[in-house]
C-alpha positions, 0 to 999 in steps of 0.5 A: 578563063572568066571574062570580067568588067571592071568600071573605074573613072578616067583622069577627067572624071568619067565613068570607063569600062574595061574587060579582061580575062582571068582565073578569079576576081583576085587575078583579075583585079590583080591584072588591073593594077599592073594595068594602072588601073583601080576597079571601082566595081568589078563584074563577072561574066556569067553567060547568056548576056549575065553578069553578077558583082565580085567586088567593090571597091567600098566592100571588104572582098576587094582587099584580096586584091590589093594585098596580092597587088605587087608593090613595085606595080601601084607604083609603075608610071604610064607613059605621057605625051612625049613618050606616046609622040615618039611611040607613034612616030617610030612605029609609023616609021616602022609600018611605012618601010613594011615591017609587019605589025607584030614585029614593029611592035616587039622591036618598040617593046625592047626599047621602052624603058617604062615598065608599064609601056614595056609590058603594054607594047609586048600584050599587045604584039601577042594579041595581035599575033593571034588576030586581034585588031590592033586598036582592040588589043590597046584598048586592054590598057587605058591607063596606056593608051588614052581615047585620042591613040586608039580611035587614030590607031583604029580609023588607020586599020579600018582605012588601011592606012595605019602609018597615016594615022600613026604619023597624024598622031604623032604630030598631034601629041608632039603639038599637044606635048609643046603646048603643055610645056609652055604652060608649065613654063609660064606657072612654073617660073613664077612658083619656082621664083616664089619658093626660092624667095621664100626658102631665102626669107625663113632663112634669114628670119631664122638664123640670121636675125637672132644673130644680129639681136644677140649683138645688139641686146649686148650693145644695148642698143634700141631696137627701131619698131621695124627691127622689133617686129622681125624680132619677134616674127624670128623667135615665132618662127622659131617657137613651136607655133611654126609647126603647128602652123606649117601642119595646118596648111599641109592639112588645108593642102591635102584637103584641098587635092581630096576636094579636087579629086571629086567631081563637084571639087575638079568644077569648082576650082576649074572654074575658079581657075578660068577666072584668074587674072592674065592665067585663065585666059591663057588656060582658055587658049590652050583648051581651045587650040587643043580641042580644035587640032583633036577634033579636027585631026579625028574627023580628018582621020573618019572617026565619027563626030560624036566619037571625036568630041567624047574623045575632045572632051577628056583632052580639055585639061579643064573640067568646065570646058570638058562639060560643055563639050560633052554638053554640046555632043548631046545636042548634036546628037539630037540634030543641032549644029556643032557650032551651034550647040557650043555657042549655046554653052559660052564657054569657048572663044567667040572667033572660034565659033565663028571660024567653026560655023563657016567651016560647017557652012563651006563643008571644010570644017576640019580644014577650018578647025586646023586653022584655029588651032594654029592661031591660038597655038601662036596666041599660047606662044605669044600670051607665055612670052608676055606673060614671062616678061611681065612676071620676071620684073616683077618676080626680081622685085619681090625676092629684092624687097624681101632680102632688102627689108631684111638688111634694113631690119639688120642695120637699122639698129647700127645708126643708134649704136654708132649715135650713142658712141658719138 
């Protein structure tokens, strides 16, 4: 066996490395894959502190790799928040009534559905088997277990008390999980709203309107201007220019997810997105809440300060915010305030930084970090139910004024008929 490291960039844009062992650079880029993860640059151990380059992934050797690659791996999916909560408090569960380690983690492995968490949970029950540290053995698979799982996993193991930190983490996840699904609740509704309206709207325009023209050409009725005009939004509609339209903006869509996936793209819209009326600010009070709960449920834990705001950062869910916090770790690490250093980069809340200042000041910043979290956790819960309240209105309206200008446009033609009759 050859140890390699590969280096791939993390779902927030930073650079990560990860070492396995293998045969060659085809089973280990192999190894990867099934471990979700795609090697940017993989190197092989050579000895003495050396290492040389095996492959790239912009360079032709790397597609042995990928056509070894399983088909049914690239696709496998990793577990997501709610999955891990349930994870962790299970196993907490487990090594609180004194099941060994290695037996809690097998009786996890058989009740996991997903293939990737299955085959994670088995490697590493073995690894631990053979005297590894639990936290080093997750650490094999990042797309698995993120930063926030195995720093907690790794200050229980150091403290001796990992059904602690297992049940800390469990309740991080389930609160990180409610939050998440609140905000997808609150964008979700308007969208879904939005395309049901629309779908009703080509619907009508498509099939209903010609339908209606037919009747009145052969009346000979005058179409009203209003009439007219949907008339002819129907037979464009209809017409070969609507594909080429609907081809431009899945062409515009998908270049605007590649422009995302960039590191420039993700800071540009991120930014843009912080400036949306009504959902950037709620956006705002979710990062908030999400980094004070992280943040102090890591110190509370004794992982280290930088560590836990590294580790804050990726947990953002905006790469503005992850910036500044990677920004402020920099100067922490020269000897500046954490309260100071983040009001240094305006970009979180000002009662934040506040609270977070007479923490550091009273030496109960964890216990003061807690707090914030739980006010903007309700401030989340509270904007969500305005916001949805605001939107339902308005939302019925929109579907309403479409349909009803529809019908308009269908029955406008009638009152000259029924004139013309007369």
């Amino acid at each position: 066996m050859v140890s390699f490291t590969a280096t791939y960039t993390s779902a927030t844009g930073q650079p990560r490395t990860v070492t396995v062992k293998a045969n060659d650079a085809v089973s280990a880029r192999r190894l990867l894959r099934r471990r979700g993860i795609k090697a940017e640059e993989l190197r092989q151990d050579t000895g003495k502190g050396k290492s040389k380059t095996v492959s790239k992934s912009a360079g032709g050797s790397a597609s042995a790799g990928w056509l070894s690659m399983d088909l049914g791996e690239a696709f496998q999916k990793p577990p997501g928040v709610k999955e891990k909560a349930i994870w962790a408090s299970k196993l907490a569960a487990l090594v609180d009534a004194g099941v060994p380690i290695v037996r809690s983690l097998d009786l996890m492995a058989t009740q996991q559905k997903l293939p990737m968490f299955k085959k994670a949970l088995t490697s590493v029950g073995l690894e631990v088997n053979q005297g590894t540290a639990m936290a080093a053995a997750m650490r094999q698979w990042p797309k698995v277990f993120d930063q926030l799982t195995i720093a907690m996993v790794e200050a229980g193991e150091a403290g001796g008390v990992l059904d602690e930190s297992l049940k800390r983490l469990a309740k991080l996840l389930e609160d990180n999980a409610r939050l998440q699904n609140q905000i997808k609740g609150a964008l979700g509704y308007p969208v879904a709203v939005l395309v049901i309206a629309i779908l009703v709207f080509l619907g009508m325009t498509i099939f209903l309107i010609p339908t209606f023209a037919g009747i009145f050409e052969d009346l000979g009725a005058e179409l009203p201007i209003f009439t007219q005009l949907m008339v002819d939004l129907s037979a464009l509609l209809r017409s070969s220019a609507s594909l080429v339209f609907a081809g431009i903006l899945m062409v515009g869509a998908w270049l605007i997810g590649r422009y995302y996936n960039t590191n420039k793209g993700r800071r540009v819209l991120d930014k843009l997105i912080l400036k949306l009326p009504l959902f950037g600010d709620l956006i705002m009070k979710t990062a908030t809440a999400q980094f004070c709960r992280i943040f102090s449920s890591l110190t509370r834990a004794g992982v280290p300060i930088l560590m836990s705001m590294e580790i804050s950062s990726e947990t953002a869910g905006n790469s503005i915010i992850s910036d500044a916090i990677l920004d402020s770790r920099t100067l922490v690490q020269e000897g500046v305030l954490l309260s100071t250093a983040l009001t240094r980069q305006k970009v979180l809340p000002d009662m934040a930084l506040s609270m977070l200042s007479i923490g550091e000041e009273t030496g109960e910043m964890d216990r003061m970090l807690s707090k914030v979290a739980d006010f903007y956790e309700d401030e989340v819960s509270a904007s969500v139910k305005a916001l949805t309240s605001m939107l339902e209105p308005a939302m019925i309206v929109v579907v309403g004024g479409i349909v009803g200008s529809i019908l308009l446009a269908m029955y406008l033609p009638m009152f000259t008929v029924f004139d013309q009759i007369q």
